[in-house]
C-alpha positions as CSV (number, residue, x, y, z in Angstrom):
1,X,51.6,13.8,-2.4
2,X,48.9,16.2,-3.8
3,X,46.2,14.8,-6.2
4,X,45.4,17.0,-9.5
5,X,41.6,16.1,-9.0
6,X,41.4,16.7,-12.7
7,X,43.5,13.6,-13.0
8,X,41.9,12.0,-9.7
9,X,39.0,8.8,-10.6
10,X,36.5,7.8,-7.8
11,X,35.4,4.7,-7.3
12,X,32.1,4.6,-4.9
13,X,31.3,1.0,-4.0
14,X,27.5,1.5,-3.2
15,X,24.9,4.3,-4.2
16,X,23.2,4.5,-1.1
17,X,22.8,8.8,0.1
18,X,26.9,8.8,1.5
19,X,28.0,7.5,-1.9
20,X,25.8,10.0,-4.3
21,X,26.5,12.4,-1.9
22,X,30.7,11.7,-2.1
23,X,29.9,11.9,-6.2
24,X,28.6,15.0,-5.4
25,X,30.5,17.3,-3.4
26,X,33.3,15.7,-5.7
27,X,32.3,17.7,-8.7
28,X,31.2,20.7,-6.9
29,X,33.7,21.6,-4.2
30,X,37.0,19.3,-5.5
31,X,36.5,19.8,-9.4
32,X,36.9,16.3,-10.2
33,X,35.2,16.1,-13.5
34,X,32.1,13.8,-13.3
35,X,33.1,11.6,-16.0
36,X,36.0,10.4,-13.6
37,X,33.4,9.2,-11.4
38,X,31.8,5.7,-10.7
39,X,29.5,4.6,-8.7
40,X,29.4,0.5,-8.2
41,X,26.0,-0.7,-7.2
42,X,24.5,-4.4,-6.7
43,X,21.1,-3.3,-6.9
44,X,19.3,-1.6,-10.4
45,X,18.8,1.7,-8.5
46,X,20.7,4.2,-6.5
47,X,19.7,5.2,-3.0
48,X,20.2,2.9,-0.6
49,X,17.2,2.7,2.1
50,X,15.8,6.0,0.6
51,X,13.4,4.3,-1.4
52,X,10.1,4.6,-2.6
53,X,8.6,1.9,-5.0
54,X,6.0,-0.4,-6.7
55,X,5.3,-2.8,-4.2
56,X,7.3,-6.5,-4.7
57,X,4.4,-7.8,-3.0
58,X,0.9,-6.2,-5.0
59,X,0.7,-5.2,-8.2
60,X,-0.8,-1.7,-8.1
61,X,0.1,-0.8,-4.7
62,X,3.1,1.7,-3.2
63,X,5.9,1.0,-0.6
64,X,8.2,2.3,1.4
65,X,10.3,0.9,4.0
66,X,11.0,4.0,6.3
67,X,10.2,7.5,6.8
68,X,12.7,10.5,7.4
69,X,12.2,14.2,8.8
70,X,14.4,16.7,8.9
71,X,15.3,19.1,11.0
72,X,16.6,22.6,10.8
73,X,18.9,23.6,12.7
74,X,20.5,19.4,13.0
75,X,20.8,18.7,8.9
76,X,23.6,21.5,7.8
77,X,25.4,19.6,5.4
78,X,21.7,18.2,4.1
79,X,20.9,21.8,3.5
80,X,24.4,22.2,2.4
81,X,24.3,20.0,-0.9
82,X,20.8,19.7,-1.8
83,X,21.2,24.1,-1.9
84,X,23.0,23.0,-5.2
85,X,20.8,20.2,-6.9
86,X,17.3,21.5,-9.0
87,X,14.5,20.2,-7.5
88,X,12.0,17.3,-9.9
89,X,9.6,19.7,-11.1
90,X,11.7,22.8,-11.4
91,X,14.8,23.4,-12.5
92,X,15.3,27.0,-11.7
93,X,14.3,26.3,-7.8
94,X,16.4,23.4,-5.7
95,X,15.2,20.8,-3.7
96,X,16.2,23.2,-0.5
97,X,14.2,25.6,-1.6
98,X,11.2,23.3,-3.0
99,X,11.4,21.9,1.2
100,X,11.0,25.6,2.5
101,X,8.4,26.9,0.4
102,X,6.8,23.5,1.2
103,X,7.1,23.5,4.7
104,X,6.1,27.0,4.8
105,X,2.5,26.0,3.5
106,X,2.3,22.6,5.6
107,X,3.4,23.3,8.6
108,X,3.7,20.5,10.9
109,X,2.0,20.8,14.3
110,X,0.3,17.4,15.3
111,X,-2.3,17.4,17.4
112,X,-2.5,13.6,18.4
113,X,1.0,12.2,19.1
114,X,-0.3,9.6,21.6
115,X,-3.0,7.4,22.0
116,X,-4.2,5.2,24.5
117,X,-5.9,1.4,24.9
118,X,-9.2,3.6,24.9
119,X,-8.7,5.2,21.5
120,X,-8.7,8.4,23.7
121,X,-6.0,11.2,22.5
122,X,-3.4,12.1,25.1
123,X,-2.2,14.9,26.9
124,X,1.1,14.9,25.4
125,X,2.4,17.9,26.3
126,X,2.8,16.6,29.7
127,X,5.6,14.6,29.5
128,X,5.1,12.9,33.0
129,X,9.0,13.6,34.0
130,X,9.3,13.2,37.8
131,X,12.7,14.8,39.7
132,X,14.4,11.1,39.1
133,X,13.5,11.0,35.6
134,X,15.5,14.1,35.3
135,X,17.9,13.0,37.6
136,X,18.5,10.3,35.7
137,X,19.0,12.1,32.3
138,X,21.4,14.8,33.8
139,X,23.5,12.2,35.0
140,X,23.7,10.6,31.7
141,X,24.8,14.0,29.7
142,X,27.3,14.6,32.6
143,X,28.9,11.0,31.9
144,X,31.7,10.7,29.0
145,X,31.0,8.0,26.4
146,X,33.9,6.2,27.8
147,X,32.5,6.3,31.3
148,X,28.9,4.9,29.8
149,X,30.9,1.7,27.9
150,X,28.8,-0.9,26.1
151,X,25.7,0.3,28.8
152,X,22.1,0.1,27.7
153,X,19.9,2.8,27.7
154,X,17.4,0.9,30.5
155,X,21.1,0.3,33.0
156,X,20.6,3.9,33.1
157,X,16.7,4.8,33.7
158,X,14.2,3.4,36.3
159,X,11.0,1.7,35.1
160,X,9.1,5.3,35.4
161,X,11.1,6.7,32.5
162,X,10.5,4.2,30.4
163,X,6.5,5.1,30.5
164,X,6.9,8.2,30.3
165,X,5.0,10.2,27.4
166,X,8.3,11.5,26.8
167,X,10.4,8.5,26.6
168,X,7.1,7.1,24.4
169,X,7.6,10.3,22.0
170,X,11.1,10.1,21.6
171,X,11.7,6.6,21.5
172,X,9.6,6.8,18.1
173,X,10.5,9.6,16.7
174,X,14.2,8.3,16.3
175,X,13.3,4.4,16.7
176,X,14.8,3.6,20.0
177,X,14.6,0.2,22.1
178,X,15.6,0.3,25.8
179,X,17.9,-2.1,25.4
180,X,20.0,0.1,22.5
181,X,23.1,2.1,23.1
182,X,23.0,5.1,25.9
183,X,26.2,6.4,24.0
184,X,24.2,6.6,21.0
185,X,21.0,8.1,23.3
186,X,23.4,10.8,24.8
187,X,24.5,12.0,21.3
188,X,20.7,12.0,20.2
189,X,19.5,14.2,23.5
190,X,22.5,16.6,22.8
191,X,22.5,16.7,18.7
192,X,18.3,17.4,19.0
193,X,18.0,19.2,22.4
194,X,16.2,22.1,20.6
195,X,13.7,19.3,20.0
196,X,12.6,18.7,23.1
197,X,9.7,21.2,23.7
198,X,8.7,20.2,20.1
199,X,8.1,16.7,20.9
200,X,4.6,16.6,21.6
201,X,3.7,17.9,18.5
202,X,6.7,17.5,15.8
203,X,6.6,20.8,14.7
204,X,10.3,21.3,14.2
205,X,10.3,18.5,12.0
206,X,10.6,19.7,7.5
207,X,9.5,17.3,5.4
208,X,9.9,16.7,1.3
209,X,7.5,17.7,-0.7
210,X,6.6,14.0,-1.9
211,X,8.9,10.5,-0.4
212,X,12.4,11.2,0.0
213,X,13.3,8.8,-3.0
214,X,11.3,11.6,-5.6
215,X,12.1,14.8,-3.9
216,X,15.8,13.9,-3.3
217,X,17.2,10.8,-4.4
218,X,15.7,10.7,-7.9
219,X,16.8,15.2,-8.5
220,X,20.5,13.9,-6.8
221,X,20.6,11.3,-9.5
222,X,19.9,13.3,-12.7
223,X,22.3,16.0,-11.5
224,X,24.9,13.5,-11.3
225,X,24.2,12.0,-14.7
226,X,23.8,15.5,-16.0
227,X,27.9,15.5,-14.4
228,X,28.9,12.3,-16.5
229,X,29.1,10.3,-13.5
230,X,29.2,6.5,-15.0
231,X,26.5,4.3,-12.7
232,X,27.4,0.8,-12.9
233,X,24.1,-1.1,-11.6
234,X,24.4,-4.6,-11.1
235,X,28.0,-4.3,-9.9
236,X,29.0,-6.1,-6.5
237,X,32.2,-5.2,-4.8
238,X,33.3,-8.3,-3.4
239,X,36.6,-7.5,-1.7
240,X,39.3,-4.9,-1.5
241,X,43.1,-5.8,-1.3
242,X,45.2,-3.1,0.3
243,X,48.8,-2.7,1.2
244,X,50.4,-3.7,4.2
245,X,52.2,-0.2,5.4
246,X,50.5,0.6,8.0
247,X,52.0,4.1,7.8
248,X,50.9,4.5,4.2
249,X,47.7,2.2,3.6
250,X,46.7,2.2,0.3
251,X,43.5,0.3,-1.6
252,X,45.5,-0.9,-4.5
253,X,42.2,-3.4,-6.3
254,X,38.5,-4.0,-6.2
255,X,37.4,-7.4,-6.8
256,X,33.9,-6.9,-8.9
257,X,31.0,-9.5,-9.7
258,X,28.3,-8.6,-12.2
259,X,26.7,-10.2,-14.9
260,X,29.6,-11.3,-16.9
261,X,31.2,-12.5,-14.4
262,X,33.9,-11.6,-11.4
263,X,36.6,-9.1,-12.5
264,X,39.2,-6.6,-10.9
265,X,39.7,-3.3,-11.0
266,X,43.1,-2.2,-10.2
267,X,43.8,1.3,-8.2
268,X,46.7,3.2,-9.6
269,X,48.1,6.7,-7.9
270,X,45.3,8.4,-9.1
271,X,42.5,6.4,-7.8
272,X,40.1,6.2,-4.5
273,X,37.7,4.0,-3.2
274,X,35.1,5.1,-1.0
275,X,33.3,1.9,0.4
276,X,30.1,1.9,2.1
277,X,29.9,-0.8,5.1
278,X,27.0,-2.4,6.3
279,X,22.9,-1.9,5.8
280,X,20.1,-1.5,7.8
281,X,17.9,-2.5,4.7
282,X,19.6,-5.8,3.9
283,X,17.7,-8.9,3.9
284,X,14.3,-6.8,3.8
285,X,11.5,-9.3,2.7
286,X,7.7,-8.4,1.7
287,X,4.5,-9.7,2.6
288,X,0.9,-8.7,1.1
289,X,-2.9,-8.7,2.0
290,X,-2.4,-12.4,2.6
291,X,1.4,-13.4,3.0
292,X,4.2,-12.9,5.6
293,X,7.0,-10.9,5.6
294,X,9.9,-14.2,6.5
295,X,12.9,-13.2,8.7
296,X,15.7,-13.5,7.2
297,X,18.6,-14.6,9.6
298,X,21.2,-15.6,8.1
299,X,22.4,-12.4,5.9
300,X,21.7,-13.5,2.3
301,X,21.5,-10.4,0.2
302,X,25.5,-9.4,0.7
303,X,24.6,-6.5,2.8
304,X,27.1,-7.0,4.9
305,X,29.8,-9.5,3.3
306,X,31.9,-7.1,2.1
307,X,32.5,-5.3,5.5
308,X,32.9,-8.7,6.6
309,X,36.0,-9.3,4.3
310,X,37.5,-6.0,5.0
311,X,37.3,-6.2,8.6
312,X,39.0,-9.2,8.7
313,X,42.0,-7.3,7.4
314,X,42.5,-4.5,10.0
315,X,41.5,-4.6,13.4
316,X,40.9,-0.6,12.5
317,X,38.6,-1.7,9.9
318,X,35.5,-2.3,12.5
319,X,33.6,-5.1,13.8
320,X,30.6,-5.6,12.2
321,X,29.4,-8.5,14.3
322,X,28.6,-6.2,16.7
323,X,25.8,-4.4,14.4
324,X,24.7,-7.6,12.4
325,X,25.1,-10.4,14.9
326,X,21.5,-10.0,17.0
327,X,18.6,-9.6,14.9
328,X,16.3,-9.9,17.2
329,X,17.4,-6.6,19.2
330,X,17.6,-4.9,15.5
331,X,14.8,-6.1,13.7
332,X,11.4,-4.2,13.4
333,X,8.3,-3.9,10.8
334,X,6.6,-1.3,8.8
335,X,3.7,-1.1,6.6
336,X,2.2,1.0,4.0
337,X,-1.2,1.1,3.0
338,X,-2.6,1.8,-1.1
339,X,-6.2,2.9,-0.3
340,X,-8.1,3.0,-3.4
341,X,-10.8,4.8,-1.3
342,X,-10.9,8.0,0.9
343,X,-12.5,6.5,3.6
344,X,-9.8,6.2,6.0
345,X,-7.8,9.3,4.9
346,X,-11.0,11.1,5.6
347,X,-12.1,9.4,9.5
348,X,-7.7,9.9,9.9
349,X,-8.3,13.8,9.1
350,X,-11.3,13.9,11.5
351,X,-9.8,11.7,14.6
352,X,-6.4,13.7,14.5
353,X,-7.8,17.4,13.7
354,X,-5.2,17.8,11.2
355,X,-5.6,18.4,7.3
356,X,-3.2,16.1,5.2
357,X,1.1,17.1,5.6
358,X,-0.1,18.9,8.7
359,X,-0.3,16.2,11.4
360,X,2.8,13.7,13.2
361,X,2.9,10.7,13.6
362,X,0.0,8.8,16.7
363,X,1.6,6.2,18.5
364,X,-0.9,3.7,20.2
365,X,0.8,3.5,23.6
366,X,-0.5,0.7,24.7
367,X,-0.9,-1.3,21.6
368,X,0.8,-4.9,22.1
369,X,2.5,-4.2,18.9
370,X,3.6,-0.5,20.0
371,X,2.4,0.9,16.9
372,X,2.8,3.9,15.0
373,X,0.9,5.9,11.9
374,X,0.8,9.0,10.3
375,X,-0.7,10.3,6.9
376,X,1.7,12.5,5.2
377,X,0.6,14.8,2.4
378,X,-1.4,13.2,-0.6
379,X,0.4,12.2,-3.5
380,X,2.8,11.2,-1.5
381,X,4.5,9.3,-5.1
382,X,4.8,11.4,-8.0
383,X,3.6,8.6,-9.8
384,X,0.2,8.1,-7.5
385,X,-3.0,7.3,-9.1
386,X,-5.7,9.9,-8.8
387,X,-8.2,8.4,-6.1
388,X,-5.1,6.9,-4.0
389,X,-3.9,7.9,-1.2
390,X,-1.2,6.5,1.0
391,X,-0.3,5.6,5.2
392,X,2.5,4.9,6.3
393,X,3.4,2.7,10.1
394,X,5.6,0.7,12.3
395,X,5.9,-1.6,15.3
396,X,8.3,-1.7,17.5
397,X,7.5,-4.9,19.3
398,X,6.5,-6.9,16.6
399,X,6.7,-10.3,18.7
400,X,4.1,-9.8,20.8
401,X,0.7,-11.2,20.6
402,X,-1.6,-8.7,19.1
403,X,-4.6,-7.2,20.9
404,X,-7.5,-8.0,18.6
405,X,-5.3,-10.1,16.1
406,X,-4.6,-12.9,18.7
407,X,-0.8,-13.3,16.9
408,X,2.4,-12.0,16.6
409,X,3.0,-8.7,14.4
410,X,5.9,-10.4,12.7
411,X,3.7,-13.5,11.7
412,X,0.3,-11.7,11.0
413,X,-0.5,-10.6,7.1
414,X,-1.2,-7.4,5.4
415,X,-5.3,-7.9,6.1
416,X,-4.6,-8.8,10.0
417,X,-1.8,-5.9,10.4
418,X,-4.8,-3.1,9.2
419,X,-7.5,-5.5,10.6
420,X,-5.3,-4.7,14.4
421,X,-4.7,-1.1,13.1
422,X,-8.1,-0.2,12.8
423,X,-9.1,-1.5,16.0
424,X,-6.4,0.3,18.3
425,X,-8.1,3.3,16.5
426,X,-11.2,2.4,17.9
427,X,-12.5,2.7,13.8
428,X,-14.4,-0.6,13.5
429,X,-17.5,0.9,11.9
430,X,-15.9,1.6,8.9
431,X,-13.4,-1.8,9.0
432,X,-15.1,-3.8,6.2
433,X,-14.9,-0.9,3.8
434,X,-11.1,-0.3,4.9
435,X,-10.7,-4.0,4.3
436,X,-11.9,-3.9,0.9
437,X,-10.1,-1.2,-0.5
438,X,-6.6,-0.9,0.7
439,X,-4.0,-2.8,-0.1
440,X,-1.2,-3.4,2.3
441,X,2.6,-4.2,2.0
442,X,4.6,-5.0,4.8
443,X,8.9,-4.9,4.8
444,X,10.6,-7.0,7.5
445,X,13.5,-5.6,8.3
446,X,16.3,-7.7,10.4
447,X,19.0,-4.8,11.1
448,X,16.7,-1.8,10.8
449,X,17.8,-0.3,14.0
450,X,21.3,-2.3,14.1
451,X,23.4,0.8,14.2
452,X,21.8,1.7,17.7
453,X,23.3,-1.6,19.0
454,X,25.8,-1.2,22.2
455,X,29.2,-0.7,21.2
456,X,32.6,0.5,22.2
457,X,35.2,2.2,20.6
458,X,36.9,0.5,17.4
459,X,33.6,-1.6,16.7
460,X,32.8,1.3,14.3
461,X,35.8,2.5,11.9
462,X,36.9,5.7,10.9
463,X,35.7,7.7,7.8
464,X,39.7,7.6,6.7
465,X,41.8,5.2,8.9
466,X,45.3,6.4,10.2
467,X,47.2,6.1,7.4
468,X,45.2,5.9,4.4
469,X,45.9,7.3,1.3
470,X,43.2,6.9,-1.2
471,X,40.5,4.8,0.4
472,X,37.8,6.3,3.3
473,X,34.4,4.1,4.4
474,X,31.2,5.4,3.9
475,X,27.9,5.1,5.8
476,X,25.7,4.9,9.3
477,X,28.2,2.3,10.7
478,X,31.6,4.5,10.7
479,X,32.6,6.5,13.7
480,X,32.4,10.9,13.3
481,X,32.4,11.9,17.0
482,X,29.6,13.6,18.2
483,X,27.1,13.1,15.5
484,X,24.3,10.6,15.2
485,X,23.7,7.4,12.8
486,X,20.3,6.7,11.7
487,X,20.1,10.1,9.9
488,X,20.7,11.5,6.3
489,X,22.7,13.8,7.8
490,X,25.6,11.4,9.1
491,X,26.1,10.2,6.0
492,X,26.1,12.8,3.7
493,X,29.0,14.0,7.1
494,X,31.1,11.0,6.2
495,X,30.8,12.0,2.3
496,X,31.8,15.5,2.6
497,X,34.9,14.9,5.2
498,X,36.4,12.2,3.1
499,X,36.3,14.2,0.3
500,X,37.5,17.6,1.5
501,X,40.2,15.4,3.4
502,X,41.5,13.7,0.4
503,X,41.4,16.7,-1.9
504,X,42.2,19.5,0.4
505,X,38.8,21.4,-0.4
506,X,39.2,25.4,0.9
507,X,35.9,25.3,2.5
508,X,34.9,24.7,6.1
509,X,32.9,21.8,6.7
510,X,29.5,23.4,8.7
511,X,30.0,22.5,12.5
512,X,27.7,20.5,14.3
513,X,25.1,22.1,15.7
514,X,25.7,22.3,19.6
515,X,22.2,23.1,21.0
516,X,23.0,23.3,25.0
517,X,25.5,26.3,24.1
518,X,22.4,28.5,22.9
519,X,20.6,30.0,25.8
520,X,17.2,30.3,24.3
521,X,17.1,26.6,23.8
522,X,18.2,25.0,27.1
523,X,15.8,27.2,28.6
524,X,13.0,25.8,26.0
525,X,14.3,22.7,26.9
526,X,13.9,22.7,30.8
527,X,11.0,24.2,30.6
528,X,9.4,21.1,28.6
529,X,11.1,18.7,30.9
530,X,9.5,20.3,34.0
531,X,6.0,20.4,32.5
């Protein structure tokens, strides 16, 4: 049966990046008008874990959870619909263009990617591969994703690997633990292969012009509205109810909870629901200069009920156990830093060698915590006090007993997390002025790398199941073969094949792009690997 999409009404349960980006491509590539258009979202704000805000914790100060970068060749479909939205400043360039001419003045080329336990900058350009190493990752490309199972990445790689500068680069530069997914580490080293001689530096890596939430979330959003698309905030989607063809599934109500109460909407011939499942943001808590982040266990937020409920309709529909049952291999911890003084910013620009939006990220090797920090371009909120500037980190191993902060990462404050940064840096002469001008805000985060967790196929659904007729899942946790979760561009992927599926759009979806079949870059990338 073919859909007028004049006629057609979207129903997008969440208004995370897949589900503004679903709105989008919509209106611009299917023609169904905006005002047919709603977006249901529990929270008061769209974007999902692209946020950038006030902190919960202290008044006056900034946060944000995570960081992105983008890359150009990898992030098509990225390039693909943000070539359409006007950009927050200008409404005659759009945020693709804003990101080039940007890019094109701050070029990224870091100079101190690693550090060691003596604050000494490392030769990371040498990434310490020995003929097993590279044994050992040949063997894993040559293996099929069926062959590698429900594997971890250390079943695969000796002890040597793992210590590697280049295992240290790109485990945090995509956020990997050893005990993750090799599936989901063999789609990385094939979707990013042209990264690989770039690693030591970041300098394929295009960033936005200020936090993702300003440059693209908040432009995305006024288009939309500028479209009619209605925005229901404070609207949870409970449940779905479906029918029982197999052959022909269709989503036929949504059962709603808001403030007046729980409601349903029904689904007639002309409707679709696109549902987003799961979140690696859910349950996030905040701590301060002198409180803890608590982990949260026990999924409180609704994050991940509603999958929950669906997938206990369909054994199609996914298992999201698998991605929210072990917080302890998902959980990690960042921190951002309001400095009401230009101390640090100016001792960071010294240390590294690069000015501000120039540098990458340092990771502190041997750091207990395994942390990471980078200064990104200053204001890095529209919205940013003159005489404030921002920093942004991580740790990766946040139970372990800190170096100079004789506790764990996850139980340590604001004041003790920069008290343990500072140190690692080897900065201590200027510590007590640090201390007394930056704020800090730290966001625990239980399933922030959840979607790396070992899997096998049918633990992660398809966009549009066999047989649906009007409902597709949204999201990091669906399955599109060959491409990789953690990354804007999977889910604006999921957005734009549901939609053209659905509505039959006469456009090609831009391919994947398949590094190892260009020359120039498998030679790049052998060459790093034998350096």
């Amino acid at each position: 049966m073919t859909i007028d999409p004049k006629k057609a009404h979207l129903w997008i349960v969440g208004g995370g990046i897949a589900g503004m980006a679903t709105a989008a491509f919509a209106i611009r590539d299917a023609g169904v008008p905006g005002e047919n258009i709603h977006i249901l979202e529990e929270l008061g704000h769209v974007g999902g874990a692209m946020d950038a805000m006030d902190s919960p914790a202290i008044r006056g100060a900034m946060v944000t959870r995570g960081a992105r970068m983008f890359d150009e060749e990898a992030y098509q479909l990225t390039w693909d619909l943000f070539s359409s939205i006007p950009s927050l400043e200008d409404p005659d360039v759009t945020v693709r263009q804003e990101m080039l001419d940007w890019n094109d003045k701050h070029e990224t080329h870091g100079n101190t990617r690693l550090a060691d336990a003596r604050h000494q900058i490392l030769n990371a350009a040498d990434y310490g591969l020995n003929a097993r190493d590279r044994f050992e990752m040949t063997r894993m490309l040559a293996l099929s994703e069926k062959a590698l199972g429900a594997r971890r990445i250390e079943d695969l790689f000796s002890a040597h690997f793992l210590q590697t500068n280049f295992w240290h680069m790109w485990r945090t530069t995509f956020a990997f633990q050893k005990w993750h997914s090799a599936v989901e580490l063999r789609r990385y080293f094939l979707r990013f292969v042209q990264e690989f001689d770039n690693l030591s530096t970041l300098s394929g890596v295009r960033r936005t012009k200020y936090n993702q939430n300003d440059s693209m979330i908040v432009p995305l959003q006024r288009w939309l509205v500028a479209q009619g698309v209605d925005v229901r905030f404070g609207t949870r989607v409970t449940d779905v109810d479906f029918t029982s063809s197999p052959q022909r599934r269709r989503a036929t109500c949504l059962h709603v909870a808001d403030s007046a109460g729980s409601s349903t909407i029904d689904l007639g011939q002309n409707d679709f629901a696109f549902l987003t499942i799961g979140s690696i943001v859910a349950d996030t808590s905040y701590g301060g200069n002198d409180t803890v982040p608590p982990l949260v266990r026990d999924r409180v937020d609704g994050g991940w009920s509603l999958w929950e409920e669906l997938a206990k309709k369909a054994p199609d529909f996914g298992r999201p156990n698998t991605f929210c049952g072990n917080v302890d291999e998902s959980k990690w911890e960042s921190f951002t830093l309001t400095m009401h003084s230009d101390t640090l910013i100016k001792r960071w620009v010294e240390y590294t060698g690069n000015e501000l939006g120039t540098g990458a990220m340092t990771t502190l090797i041997d750091s207990a915590w395994y942390l990471s920090a980078v200064v990104v371009a200053q204001p890095h909120f529209v919205n940013q006090p003159e005489g404030t500037y921002t920093m942004w980190g991580w740790g990766l191993e946040i139970d372990n007993e800190g170096d100079y902060v004789k506790m764990k990462m996850s139980q340590a404050t604001g004041t003790e997390v920069l008290t343990e940064l500072i140190h690692q840096f080897g900065f201590e002469d200027i510590l007590e002025e640090v201390l007394a001008t930056t704020d800090v805000t730290t966001s625990m985060m239980p399933y922030a790398s959840a979607l790396f967790a070992r899997r096998v196929p049918g633990d992660r659904p398809k966009v549009i199941p066999d047989g649906a007729q009007n409902f597709a899942f949204l999201g990091q946790f669906t399955e599109l073969p060959k491409d990789v979760v953690f990354t804007v561009e999977y889910s604006i992927h999921g957005a734009m094949h549901a939609v053209y599926e659905f509505f039959g759009v006469d456009r090609q979806i831009p391919p994947i792009f398949q590094g190892l079949h260009n020359p120039k870059v498998v030679v790049r990338a052998l060459q790093s690997a034998f350096n």
